[in-house]
Each structure stands twice: as C-alpha cells, then as structure tokens.
N, C-alpha and C positions, 0 to 999 in steps of 0.2 A: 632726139626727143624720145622719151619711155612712151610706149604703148599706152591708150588710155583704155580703161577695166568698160565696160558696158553691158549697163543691162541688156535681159532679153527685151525687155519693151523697150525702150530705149535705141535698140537695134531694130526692132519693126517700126518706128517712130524714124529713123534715119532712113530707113531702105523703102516706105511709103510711097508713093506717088500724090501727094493731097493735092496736085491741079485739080484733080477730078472730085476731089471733097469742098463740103462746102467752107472749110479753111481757106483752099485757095492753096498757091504754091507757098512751100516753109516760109520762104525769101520774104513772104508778105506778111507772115504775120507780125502782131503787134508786139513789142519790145515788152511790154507787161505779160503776154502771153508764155514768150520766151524765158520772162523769168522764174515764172510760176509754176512753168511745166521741168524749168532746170531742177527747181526746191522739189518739185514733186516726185521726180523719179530719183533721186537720192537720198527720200527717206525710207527710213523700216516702216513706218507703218501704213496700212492701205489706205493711199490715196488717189481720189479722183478730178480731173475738171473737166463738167462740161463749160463748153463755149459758146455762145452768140445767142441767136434766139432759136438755132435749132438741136441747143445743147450738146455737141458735140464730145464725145466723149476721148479724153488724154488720161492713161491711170501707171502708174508703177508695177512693177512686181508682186508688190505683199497683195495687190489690190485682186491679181489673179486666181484669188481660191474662192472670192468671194460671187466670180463670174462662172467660174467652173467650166461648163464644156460650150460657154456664152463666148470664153477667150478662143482667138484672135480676133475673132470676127467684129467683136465689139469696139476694136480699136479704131477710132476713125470716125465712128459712126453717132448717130443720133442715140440717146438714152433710149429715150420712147420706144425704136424698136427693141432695142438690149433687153428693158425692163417694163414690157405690157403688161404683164400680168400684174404689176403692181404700181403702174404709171399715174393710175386717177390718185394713188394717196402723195406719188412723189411731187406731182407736177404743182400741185398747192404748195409745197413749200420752195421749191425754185426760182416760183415766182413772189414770192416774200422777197427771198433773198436776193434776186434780181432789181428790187424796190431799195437795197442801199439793206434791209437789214440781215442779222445774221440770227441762226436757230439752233437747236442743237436738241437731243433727246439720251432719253438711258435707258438699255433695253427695250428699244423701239420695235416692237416686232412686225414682221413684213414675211408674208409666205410668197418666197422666191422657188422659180423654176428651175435652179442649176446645174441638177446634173440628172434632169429626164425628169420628173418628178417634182411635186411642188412641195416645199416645207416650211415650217415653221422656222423663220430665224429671227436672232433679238441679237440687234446691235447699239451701240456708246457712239453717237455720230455727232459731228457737227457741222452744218451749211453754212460757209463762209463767204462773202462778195470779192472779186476779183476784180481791179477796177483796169478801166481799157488808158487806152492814150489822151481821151478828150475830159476825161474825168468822170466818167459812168459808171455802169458796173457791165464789166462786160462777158463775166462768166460767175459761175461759182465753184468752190474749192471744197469739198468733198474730204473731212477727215472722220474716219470712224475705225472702233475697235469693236470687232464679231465677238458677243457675249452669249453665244446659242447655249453653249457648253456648260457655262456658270449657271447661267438661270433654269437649266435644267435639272442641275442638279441641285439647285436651289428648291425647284419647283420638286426632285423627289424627295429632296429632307422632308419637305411640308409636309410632302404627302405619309411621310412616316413618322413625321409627328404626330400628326392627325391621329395615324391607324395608333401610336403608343398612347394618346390621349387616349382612345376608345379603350385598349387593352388593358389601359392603367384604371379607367372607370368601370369595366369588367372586372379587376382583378381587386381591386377596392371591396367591389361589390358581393363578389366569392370570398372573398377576406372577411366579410362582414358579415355575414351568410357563414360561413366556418367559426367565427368567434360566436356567432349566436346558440352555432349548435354546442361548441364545446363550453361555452357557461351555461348549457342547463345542466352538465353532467357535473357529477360528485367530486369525480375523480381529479386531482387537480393535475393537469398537464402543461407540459414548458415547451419549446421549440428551441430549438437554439440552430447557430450555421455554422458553418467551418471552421471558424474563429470562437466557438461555444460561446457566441454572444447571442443575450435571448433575440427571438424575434416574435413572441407568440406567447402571451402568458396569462391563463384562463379565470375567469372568476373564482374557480376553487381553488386555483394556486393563489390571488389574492387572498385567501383567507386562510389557509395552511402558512403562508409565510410572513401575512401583517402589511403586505405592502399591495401598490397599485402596478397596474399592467404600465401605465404608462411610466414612472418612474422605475421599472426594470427591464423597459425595451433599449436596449442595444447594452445590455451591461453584462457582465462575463458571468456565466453559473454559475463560477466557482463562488461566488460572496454567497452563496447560499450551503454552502461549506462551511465547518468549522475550519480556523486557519491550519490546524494541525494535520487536515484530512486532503488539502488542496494537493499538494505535491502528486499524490499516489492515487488521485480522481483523475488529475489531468493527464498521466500515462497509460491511465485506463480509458479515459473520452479517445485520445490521440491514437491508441491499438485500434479500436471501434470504428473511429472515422475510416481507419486505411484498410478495415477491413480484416484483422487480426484476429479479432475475437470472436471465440469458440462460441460466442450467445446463437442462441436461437434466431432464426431468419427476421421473427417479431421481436427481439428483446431476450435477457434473462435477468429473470426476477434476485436482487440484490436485498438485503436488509442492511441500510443506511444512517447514519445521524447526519442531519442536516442541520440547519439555521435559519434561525427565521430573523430579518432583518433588525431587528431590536437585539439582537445577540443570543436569543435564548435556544435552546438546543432540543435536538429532542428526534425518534425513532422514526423511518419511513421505510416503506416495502416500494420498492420503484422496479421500473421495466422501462427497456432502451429500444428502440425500432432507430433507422437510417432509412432513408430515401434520398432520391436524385430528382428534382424537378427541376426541370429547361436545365439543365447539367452543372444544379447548383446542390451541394450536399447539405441536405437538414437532419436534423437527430431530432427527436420526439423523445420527451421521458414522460411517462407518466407513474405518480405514485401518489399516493397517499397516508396518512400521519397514522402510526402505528401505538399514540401514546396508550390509547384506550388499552391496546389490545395486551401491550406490555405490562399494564397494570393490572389487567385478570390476570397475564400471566405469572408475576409476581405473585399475587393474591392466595392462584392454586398452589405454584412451590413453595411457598411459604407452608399452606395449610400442607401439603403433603410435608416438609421437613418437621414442620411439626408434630405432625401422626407418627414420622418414623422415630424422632424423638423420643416419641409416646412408648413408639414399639421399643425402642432401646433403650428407655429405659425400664420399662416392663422386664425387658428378657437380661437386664445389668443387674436391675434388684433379685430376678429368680437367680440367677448364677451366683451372685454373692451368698443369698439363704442360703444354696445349696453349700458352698465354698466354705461359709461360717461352719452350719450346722455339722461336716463333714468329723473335723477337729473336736468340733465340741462335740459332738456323740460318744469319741475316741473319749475323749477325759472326764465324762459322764460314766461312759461304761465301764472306764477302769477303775474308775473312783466308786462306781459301787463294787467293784471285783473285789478290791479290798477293804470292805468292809463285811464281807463274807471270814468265818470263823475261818476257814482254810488258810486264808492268807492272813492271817496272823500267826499259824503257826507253822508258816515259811518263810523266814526273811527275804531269801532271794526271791520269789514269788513277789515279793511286797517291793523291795527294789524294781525289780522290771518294768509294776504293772505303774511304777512312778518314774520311770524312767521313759517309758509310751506317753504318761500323760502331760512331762515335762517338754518330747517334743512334737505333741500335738497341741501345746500352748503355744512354743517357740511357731509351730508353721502358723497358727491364727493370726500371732502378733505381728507373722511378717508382714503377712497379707492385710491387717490394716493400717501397718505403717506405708504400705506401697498406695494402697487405695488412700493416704491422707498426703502421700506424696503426688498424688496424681491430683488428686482436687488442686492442693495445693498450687502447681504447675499452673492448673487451668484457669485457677481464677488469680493469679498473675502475683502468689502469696508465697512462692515457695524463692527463696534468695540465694544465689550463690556468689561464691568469693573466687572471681575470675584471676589468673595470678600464673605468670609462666611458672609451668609441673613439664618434667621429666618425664617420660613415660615408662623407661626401664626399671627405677627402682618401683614406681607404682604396680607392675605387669610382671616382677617378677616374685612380691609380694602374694597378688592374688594365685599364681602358679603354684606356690607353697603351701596358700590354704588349701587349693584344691589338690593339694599332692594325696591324700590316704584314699581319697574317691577314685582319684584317677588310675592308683594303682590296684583299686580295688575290680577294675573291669580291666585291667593292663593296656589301659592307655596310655599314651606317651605323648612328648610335649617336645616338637621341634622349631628353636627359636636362633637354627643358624642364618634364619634372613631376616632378624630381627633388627640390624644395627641401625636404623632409622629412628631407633627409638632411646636414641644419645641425644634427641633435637629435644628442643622444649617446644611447648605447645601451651595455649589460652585458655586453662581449665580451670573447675574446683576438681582438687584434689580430694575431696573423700566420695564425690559424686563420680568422678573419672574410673575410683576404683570400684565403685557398685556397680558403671558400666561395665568396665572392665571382667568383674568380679559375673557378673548375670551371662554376657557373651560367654567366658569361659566356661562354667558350670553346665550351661547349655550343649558346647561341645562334647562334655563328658558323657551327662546324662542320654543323649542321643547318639553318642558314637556306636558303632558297634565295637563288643568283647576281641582287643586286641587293636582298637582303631588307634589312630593316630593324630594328631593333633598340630598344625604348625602355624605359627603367629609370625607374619611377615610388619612391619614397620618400616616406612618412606616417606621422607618427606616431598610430594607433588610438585610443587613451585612456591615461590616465596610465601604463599597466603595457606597454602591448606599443608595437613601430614593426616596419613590414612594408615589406619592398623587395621590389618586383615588378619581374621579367626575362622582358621580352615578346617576342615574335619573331613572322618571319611564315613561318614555315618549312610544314612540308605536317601540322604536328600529329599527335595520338598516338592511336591506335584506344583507344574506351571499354573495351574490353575487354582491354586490355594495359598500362593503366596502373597495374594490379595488379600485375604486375612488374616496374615502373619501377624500382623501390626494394632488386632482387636483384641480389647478386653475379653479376659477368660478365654478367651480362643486359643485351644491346644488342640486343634488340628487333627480331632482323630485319638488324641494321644488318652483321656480321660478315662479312658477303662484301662489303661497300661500301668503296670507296676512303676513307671516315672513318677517324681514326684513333680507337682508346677501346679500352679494356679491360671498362668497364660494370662500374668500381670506385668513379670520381666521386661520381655523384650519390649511392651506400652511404654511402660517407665524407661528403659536404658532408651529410646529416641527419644520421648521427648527431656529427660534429661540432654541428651545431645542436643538437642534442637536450644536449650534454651544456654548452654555456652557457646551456641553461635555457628554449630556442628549437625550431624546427622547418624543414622544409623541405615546401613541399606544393606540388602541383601543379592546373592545370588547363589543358584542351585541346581544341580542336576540327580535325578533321579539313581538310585544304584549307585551313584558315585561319593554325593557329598555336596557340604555348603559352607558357602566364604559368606563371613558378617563381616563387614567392615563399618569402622566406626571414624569418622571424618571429623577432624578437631583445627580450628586455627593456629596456625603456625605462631610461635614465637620466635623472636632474633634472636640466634647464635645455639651454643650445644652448651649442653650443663655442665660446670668443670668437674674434673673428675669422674665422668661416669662410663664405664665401657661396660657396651655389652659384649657378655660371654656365655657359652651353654653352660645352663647349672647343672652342677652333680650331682648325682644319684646315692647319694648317702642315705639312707633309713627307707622312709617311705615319703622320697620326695620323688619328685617325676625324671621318670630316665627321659634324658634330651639325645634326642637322637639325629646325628648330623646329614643333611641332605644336602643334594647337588643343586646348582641352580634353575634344575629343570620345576617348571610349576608344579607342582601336587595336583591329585587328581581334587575336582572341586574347589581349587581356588581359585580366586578372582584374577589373581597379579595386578601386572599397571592395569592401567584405567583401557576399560574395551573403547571403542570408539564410538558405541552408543551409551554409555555413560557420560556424565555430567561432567563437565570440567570442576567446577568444588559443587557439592550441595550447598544447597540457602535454605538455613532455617524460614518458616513459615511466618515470620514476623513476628514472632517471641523474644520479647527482651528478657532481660535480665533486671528485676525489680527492684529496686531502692532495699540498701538493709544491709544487714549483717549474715554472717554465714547462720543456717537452721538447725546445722547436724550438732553441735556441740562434741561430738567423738570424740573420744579417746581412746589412746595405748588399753587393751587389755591383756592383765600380765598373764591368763593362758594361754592363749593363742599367740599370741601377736601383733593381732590386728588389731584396726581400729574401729572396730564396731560397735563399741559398748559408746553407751550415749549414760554419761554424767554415773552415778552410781549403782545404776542399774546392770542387770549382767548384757554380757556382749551377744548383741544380733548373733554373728557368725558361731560363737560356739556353746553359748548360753549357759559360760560359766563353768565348762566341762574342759577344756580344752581342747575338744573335739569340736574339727568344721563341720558345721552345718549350713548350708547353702536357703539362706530365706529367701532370696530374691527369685522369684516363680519363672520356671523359661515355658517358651512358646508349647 
C-alpha cells in the first residue's frame, strides 16, 4: 500500500494522547465525530469543531493562521481558554447552535489576540450543528473565510472617497471662486488641456465669441478657428504644450482671426501662458477682439493714403506744369525769334529756329501721349491685342531706329546672346516695341561715350522668356532704385543735358504688366544695369527667323561679338533671389480692339505714325527721335 499524505494537524491529532482530554481515548469517540473531523481536515478552507459541552476544539491546517501563536496548544483543548478575550460574544452563539439551529455572519469583526497583540479582525463564518449518535447535536462545525484584508481596504477606499468628496467640494468651490473672479474681467479668457479641449471659458469669452460656457466646455479650440487656420494653430498649440516655443515664460502676444461660433470672423490680440497643476498641463489664452481697434486702424491709413494722394498728386500736377511749360517756352521763344526782322533775312536762321520748335512739339506730344497712355492703363481703358510676336524681327527693328544715336556717342550693340529671341512670345506687337523701343534708348542715353550695349534673350521654362538690356553706363545707387519706377523721377538726371521726362520706364512696366509680364531691374554702381523685361511664352519658334549680328553698314550699330562670359552689369539667368516668373499685379487686359492704329511710316520705317498724322519716332523727318521719356 502507497503511503498516505497527512497533515500537520492531522499528524498532532494521530500522535495526541486524548485519554487525558475530555474526548476520552480516539477508540471512543463517536462515528459522527470521526466523520466530521475526517471532512474537516481535508478541506482548504479554515475549519473548526468544537465538541461536547466543553467545546473542545478539532481544526485543520488553513485554520492555523487564524490561531497564530495560540497553535499547537489549542488543539485538544476547550475554546474558552484559546478564545477569552472574545469568548462572552462567541459563547451566545454556540449555544444557539447547540439548540439544533445554525448562524452565520459577513465581516463579523472580533479583536482577536494572536500574535501578542490584540486586533481588529472581520471574518465570512458560519456555525453549523454537528449531530452526535443519539440524534442531538453534539458539537458545532465552524466554517469561515478571514476578510480582515478586504474590509480594510474597503474601509480605506471610503476613507478616500470621503477625503475626494471633501477635495472635489473644495475644488468645486475654488472653481467657483476662480470663474467669479475672471467674469468680472474684460478680458475674455479660455483654458484649454492637453488635448486643447476647453475646460474654462469666461463671461467675456461668452460674449466675444456668441456662445455659452457651458456649451463649449470640453469642445476642441480649434472650432474657434477659421477652418483654413486650424492646421497651422494646432502645430503651434502642440510646439507650446512640449515646450518648444520661443514665447515668453507668460505668453507671446500673437494678432489673430478667429470665429465666433455663428461663423463670423473677425481680429484678436491673444497671449498663451502653460501651467502644470497636480501634473496635469493647462494652457490659458487670453485675448481680446481687435475689430474696434482695426477699424481706426483702417480709418487712419485710409486718411493718411489719401493725404499722400493729395501730396502726389500736388507734386504729379507741379512736374507736369513744369514738363509742359518746358517745351512750350522752347516754341514760344522761337516763335517769337522769328518774328524778329533779322530772321527773315536769314533763311537758315528761320529753318533752325523751326526746326527747335518742331522738336519741342514732337517732345510735348510725346509726353502727353505717355501720360494719356498711362491714365489710360489705369483706369483699365487702354486695350491690347495679345497674339504670339517674335521678338527678333521686333528688337532688331528698334536697334536700327536707334542706330544714328548710338553711333553718335560710339555705342555698340552686342546681340551674340540674343538667339532666345527665335521663340515667340504673348504680346502686342506695337506695344512690345515701345517697350522694347524706351529700354533701348535708355541704354544709349545713359551709357557712357564708347559704352556698350548687349541684349541677351532666353526662354526660362515653358511659361516665361526674359530679354535682358545690358549697359555699361555708371549704374544706379541701391538706394534709389526704389524710384526708378515713379512718375517724372529721373533720378538726379533733370539738370543733365539727357533728354527724359521719367515717364518711359512708368509706361514700359506697366505696359508689361498689362500683357501678363513685367519690367525689373538690376544695378551696380561704376559698372552698369540689366533691364530685363519678362513676357509669356508662346509655343514653338517663328519659321524662318534666325537670329544673327547685324551689320555695320552706314550708321547702323556695329555688333560686336562677345564670349559667353556675363558682361559687367548684366543680370544673366535668374540670381536665386529672383522670382521664378514675375505676376503682373492683377491687370487684365481690357475687352476691345487694339488703341495704336499705327502704321508703316515711309521715312523711317517704323511704325510710329498713327493714321495720317506724322510719325512719333521721326516726325516726318526721317530722322529718329526717341519720345518715349527714360528714367
């Protein structure tokens, strides 16, 4: 036969001597006794019997933590001594149960003495009858489970629910106390958490944004956003929260558009602060609505653009009298010259002083054909006829007009980098060549005696081609190339034997501007300056056009062939702080028919002359005359 397993009590239960108990020897106890004590020492959980009427106590293993340093000694033995200190509450219900019935409790608590020390313990028990041989009850059966540990820790949740109740009607109460103070202030302020959902949102923010505190607590800031702005708020909240942002310890003040929950839009000045409370992150913003302050602000630069307005056009009207009266003086003064007896008995005398006053007519006439082209422009009345133009026959046309000027200070005209200008391009053509025609003349007039002159053309990328007009002239101070671009502003140049009105380069942009182009410049002082003039590309090259240097036959311009190193003062490609194309300024192009009417004039060549009238460029003389005014 297998060894059989036994307990430790079990084993003190075998090895006892109970003659001397009041059991009596094993051999006598009662067959219920023995059954009950077999069930009882091979269960798991603590169990006891006392027996007879001096309750004798029989208990298991599990039973032994609950006796503590009471075990061995208790085995064997009466309760009453084992359990005095708590015998008067046990011995009442023993004797119930000894009466046939059974009882039972949950979290019974009993301050037991078991290990030196008296304590609080809470057990799950139940008193059961035991019945003897005769049909009695001859002990009770003792089942219970030790709950000390549960109910304690039962008994500390309470206790910190309790303390969170207090803390939570504290915290209620400072919350109450906090929204009191911040709805007396102006200012409206938000709170938001980690998650930038509100938690905090002040009387004055109810009324900057239309809505209630309560319908925007726990709801995300960003709807206080326009949707277009949300993206790039919430990478700036998200920097802020972790800590990223370069703001002030308090915030840094931002000028905003916000939303007010009915969708409407409108300016705010805000400031961002972070905090950690109990190690939870809050964000504070507070701001307030800037509409007021935007609408003086408007108010003033309104009233100040229209003072300067005022001034501009005060000092627009002096420049033009001055501009007018200039010319006219000229053909006043000569016109009484010859009316003087002398000059009737000089022919050539009387030639000349009609030859001054024909082109002190020509320069007046240009000058209000530019100033009717620029109104024109502005009030959105001046029309062109956009139409893929070549740029070589056009550029080599103007080259020619200006060939007796050019050669007349021995400038020269290098167009070996010119072959960019086989592409077509999105122009009017008689406007292309006024630009054209004003950039050039400019180069001349401002070159120095022996300068040089070189005209590069390329086409960019599929959408632009840029014509650069290079020179070596003495260049433009950085600082005044800001008013390159103003009426009558010549720079300085106004006491100088040059001729200009410093209406040209006004007109060649915004003619550019208004085929969908530009005019820009760049310069260096002692050196020289690149105009380049930026026009829409057209598809494909013009058949049959090649560029080649022109020849120097009569007095047309010697072309002079260069290496591909840049000239001093030219722009070349595009620097890398330049624009990939210019964008005209939002100038269309106006419903209509072409303005210029031009035509063929058969002295010159050009097309200057408008309907029967003599021609702009040479006024009927076949000699070029340059009306288009440079800076």
């Amino acid at each position: 036969m297998s060894a059989v397993n036994h307990s430790g009590c079990e084993r003190l239960i075998d090895t006892t001597d109970w003659a001397g108990t009041p059991l009596g020897p094993r051999e006598s106890w009662p067959p219920a006794l023995q059954t009950a004590l077999h069930m009882v020492l091979h269960c798991q959980l603590p169990m006891n019997i006392v027996w007879g009427p001096a309750f004798v106590q029989l208990y298991n293993d599990a039973y032994v933590s609950v006796l503590g340093h009471k075990h061995p000694a208790a085995l064997g033995r009466p309760a009453a001594g084992t359990w005095a200190e708590i015998w008067d509450t046990v011995l009442p219900l023993l004797e119930r149960v000894r009466q046939g019935e059974s009882v039972g409790w949950r979290d019974f608590k009993l301050r037991i003495d078991r290990h030196g020390y008296p304590e609080d313990c809470y057990f799950d028990f139940s008193y059961s009858p035991v019945p003897d041989d005769k049909g009695g009850v001859g002990g009770v059966l003792i089942t219970f489970v030790e709950t000390t540990e549960r109910v304690a820790m039962e008994q500390r949740l309470k206790t910190k629910a309790r303390e969170l109740h207090r803390l939570r009607d504290e915290s209620r109460a400072r919350e109450e106390q906090l929204q009191a103070v911040l709805d007396s202030v102006s200012t409206a302020v938000i709170t938001v958490n980690e998650d930038f959902h509100i938690v905090l949102f002040n009387r004055a923010a109810e009324t900057v944004f239309r809505a209630k505190a309560s319908e925007m607590k726990d709801r995300s800031v960003d709807e206080l956003l326009p949707e277009r702005l949300r993206g790039n708020h919430q990478a700036l909240m998200a920097g802020f929260a972790r800590g990223m942002s370069s703001a002030r310890a308090h915030g840094v003040d931002r000028e905003l558009t916000a939303r007010r929950l009915d969708g409407e839009e409108f300016p705010i000045e805000a400031a961002i602060s972070r905090v950690r409370v109990a190690g939870r992150l809050l964000m504070t913003i507070a701001l307030r609505d800037t509409t007021e302050a935007h609408d003086l602000r408007r108010e003033r630069v309104a009233r100040a653009s229209a003072e300067a307005a005022s001034e501009a056009k005060s000092q627009f009207l002096s420049h033009l009298s001055h501009e007018l009266r200039t010319p006219l003086n000229a053909v006043i003064g000569f016109a009484q010259l010859l009316q003087l007896d002398a000059a009737a008995a000089n022919p050539a005398m009387v030639q000349k002083y009609a030859g001054l006053i024909l082109t002190s007519g020509q320069h007046q006439l240009s000058m209000v054909e530019d100033l009717l082209d620029l109104s024109r422009i502005e009030e959105h009345q001046l029309a062109v006829s956009i139409e893929p133009v070549t740029v070589w026959p056009t550029l080599q046309g103007c080259i020619q007009m200006l060939a007796a000027r050019a050669a007349a200070r021995e400038v020269t005209f290098d167009t070996s980098h010119a072959h960019g200008c086989e592409a077509l391009v999105s122009a009017d053509a008689g406007r292309l060549r006024q630009i054209l025609l004003n950039l050039l003349s400019n180069a001349v007039k401002y070159n120095r005696i022996g300068g040089r002159i070189e005209v590069r053309c390329a086409k960019v990328d599929a959408e632009w081609t840029r014509i650069d007009i290079s020179d070596t002239g003495y260049g433009i101070a950085p600082h005044l190339l800001g008013r390159l671009f103003t009426p009558f502003e010549r720079l300085g140049q106004e006491k100088s034997a040059i001729e200009g009105t410093g209406m040209g380069l006004v007109l060649a942009r915004q003619l550019a501007r208004l085929m969908g182009g530009d005019v820009t410049v760049s310069s260096q002082v002692d050196t020289g300056s690149t105009f380049t003039l930026w026009l829409p590309a057209a598809a494909g090259l013009a058949a049959g056009v090649q560029v080649r240097d022109l020849p120097p036959p009569g007095k047309e311009p010697t072309m002079t062939p260069r290496s591909t190193d840049q000239p001093a003062g030219s722009s070349g490609d595009r620097s890398p702080t330049e624009p990939a194309a210019p964008m005209a300024p939002g100038d269309e192009a106006p419903p209509g028919s072409p303005a210029t009417g031009e035509t063929v004039c058969p002295e010159c060549g050009g097309t200057g002359r408008i309907g029967t009238q003599n021609c702009a460029n040479c006024a009927g003389t076949g000699q070029v005359t340059v009306g288009i005014g440079g800076a």
